[in-house]
C-alpha positions in Angstrom: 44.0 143.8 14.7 40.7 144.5 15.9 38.2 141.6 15.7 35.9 143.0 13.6 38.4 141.6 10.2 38.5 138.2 11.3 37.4 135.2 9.5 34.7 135.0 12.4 33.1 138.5 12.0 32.7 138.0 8.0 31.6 134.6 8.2 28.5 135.8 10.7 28.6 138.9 8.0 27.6 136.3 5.3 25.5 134.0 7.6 23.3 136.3 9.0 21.5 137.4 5.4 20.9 135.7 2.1 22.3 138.4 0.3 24.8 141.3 1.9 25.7 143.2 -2.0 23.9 143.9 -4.6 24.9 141.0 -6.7 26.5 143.8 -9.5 30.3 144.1 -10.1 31.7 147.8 -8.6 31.4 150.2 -11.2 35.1 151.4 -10.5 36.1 147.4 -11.9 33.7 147.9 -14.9 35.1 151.4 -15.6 38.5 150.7 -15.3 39.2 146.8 -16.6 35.5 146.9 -19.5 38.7 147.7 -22.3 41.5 145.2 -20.7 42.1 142.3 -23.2 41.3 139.3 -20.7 44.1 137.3 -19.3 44.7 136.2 -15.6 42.9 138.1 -12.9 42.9 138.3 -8.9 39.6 139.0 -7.1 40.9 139.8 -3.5 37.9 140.2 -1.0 35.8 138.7 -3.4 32.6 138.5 -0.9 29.6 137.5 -3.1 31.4 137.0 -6.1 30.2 139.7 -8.3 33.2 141.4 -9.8 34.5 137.5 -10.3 31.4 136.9 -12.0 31.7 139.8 -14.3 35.1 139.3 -15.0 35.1 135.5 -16.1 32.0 136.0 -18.1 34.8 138.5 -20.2 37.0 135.9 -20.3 39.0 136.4 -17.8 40.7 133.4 -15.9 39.7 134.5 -12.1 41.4 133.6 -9.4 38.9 135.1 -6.3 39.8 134.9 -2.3 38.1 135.6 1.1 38.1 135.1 4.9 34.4 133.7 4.2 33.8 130.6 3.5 30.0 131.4 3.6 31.1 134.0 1.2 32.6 131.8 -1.2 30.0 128.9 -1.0 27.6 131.3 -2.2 29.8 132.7 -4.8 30.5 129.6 -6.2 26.8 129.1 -6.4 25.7 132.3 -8.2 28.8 131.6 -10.7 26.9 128.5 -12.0 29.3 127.0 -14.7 31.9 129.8 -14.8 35.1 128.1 -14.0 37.1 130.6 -11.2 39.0 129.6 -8.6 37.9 130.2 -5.5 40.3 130.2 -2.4 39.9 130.5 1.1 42.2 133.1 2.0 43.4 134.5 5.2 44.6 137.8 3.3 46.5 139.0 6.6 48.7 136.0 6.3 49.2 135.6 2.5 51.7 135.5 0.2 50.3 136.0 -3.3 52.0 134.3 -6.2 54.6 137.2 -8.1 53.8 138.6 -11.2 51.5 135.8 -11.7 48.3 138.3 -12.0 47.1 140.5 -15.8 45.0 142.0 -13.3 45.0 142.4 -9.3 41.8 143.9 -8.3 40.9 145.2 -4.4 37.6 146.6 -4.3 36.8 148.3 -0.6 39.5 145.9 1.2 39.8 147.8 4.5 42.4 146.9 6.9 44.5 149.1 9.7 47.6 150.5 8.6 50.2 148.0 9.1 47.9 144.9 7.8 46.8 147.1 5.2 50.7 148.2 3.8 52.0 144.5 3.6 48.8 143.3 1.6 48.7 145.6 -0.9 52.4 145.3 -1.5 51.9 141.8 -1.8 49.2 142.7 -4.3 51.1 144.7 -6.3 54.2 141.8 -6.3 51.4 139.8 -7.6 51.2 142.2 -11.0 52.6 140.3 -14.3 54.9 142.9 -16.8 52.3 145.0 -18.6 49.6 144.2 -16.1 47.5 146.4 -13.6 46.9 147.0 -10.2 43.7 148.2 -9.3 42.4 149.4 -5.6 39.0 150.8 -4.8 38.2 152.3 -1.1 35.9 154.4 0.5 37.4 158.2 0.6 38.3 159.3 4.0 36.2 162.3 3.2 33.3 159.8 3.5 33.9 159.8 7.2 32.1 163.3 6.8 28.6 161.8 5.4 26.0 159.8 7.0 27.2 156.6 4.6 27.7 154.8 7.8 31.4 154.0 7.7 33.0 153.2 11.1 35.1 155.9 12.9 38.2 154.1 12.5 39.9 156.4 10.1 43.2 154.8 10.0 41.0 152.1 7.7 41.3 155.1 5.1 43.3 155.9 3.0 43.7 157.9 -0.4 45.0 156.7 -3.9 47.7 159.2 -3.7 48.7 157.8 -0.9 49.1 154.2 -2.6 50.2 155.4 -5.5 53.5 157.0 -3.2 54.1 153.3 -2.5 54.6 152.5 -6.1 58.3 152.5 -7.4 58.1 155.4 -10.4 60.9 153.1 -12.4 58.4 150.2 -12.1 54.6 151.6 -12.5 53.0 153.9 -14.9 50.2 155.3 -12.1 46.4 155.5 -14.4 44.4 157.1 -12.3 44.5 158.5 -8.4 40.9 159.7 -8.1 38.3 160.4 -5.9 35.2 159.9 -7.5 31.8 160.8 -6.6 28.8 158.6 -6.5 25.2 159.0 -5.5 23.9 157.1 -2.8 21.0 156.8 -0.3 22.2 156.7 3.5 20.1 154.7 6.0 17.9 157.0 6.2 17.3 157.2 2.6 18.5 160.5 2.3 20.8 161.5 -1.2 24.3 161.6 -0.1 27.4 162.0 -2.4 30.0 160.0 -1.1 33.5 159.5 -3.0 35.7 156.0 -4.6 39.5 156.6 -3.8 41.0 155.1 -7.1 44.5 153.6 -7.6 45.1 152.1 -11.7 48.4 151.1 -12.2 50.3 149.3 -14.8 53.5 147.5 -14.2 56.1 148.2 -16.8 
């Protein structure tokens, strides 16, 4: 795997700025989980903490990983008395707890193919009975904007594609989208780039 996912890369990622995100959950999390009834959740690439953040203060009990220990340091700080669980988590080398999760959420976890195809299978192992499995990525079609996304485009992927790797006698598939957003490049310039969306629930 190329150096650029390793524990080292993220935690000079971190290190290097007070803030990388905005410090808001992903909108895909608040569009797809605001109805859930809270139960146990999983946070995977949690960075900054936000989407843990939003979740607990629903009541969720959040379980949240990351390479970063930066990361997670400063998550822990911006979650003030919220009681998640933050874990320092190699997820290339992870075995997730099975069916242990209400809710598995993966928001813009990019990993080469191979890395990327045991994790999420792990992830969605890691779905209770009744519970979802929710992934978020960048489109491949964003490749064609000036977002900024490296030209590494077996890092993409579409939810059709992860929705294949769901067992039909096992999942009800939600949602395979690729929804829109509107951004500002570098530049500053209006783009449009696109969410690939996988919601699952486990039967």
């Amino acid at each position: 795997m190329t150096e650029v996912y390793d524990e080292a890369f993220w935690e000079e990622r971190y290190g290097s700025s007070e803030r990388v995100w905005s410090g808001k959950p992903n909108p895909q999390l608040v569009a797809e989980a605001e109805g859930l009834p809270p139960g146990k959740a999983l946070d995977v690439g949690c960075g900054e903490g936000a989407d843990a953040i939003w979740l607990a203060s629903r009541g969720w009990r959040v379980t949240a990983v990351d390479f970063s220990k930066v990361a997670l340091a400063r998550a822990a700080e911006h979650a003030g008395d919220l009681a998640i669980d933050w874990q320092h988590v190699d997820v290339t080398a992870w075995d997730p707890p099975k069916q242990a999760f209400d809710l598995v959420s993966a928001q813009f976890m990019h990993l080469p193919n191979e890395p990327r195809e045991v994790l999420y299978a792990g992830l969605a192992d890691a779905v209770a009975p009744n519970g979802r499995l929710l992934i978020v990525a960048h489109h491949p079609r964003d490749l064609e904007t000036t977002a900024g996304r490296p030209h590494l485009p077996d890092m993409f992927f579409t939810a059709e594609q992860l929705a294949a790797t769901l067992d039909p006698a096992e999942w009800t598939v939600l949602a395979t989208d690729a929804r829109p957003r509107a951004v500002a490049d570098s530049d500053g310039k209006p783009i449009t780039i696109h969410d690939a969306v996988l919601h699952a629930e486990r039967r």
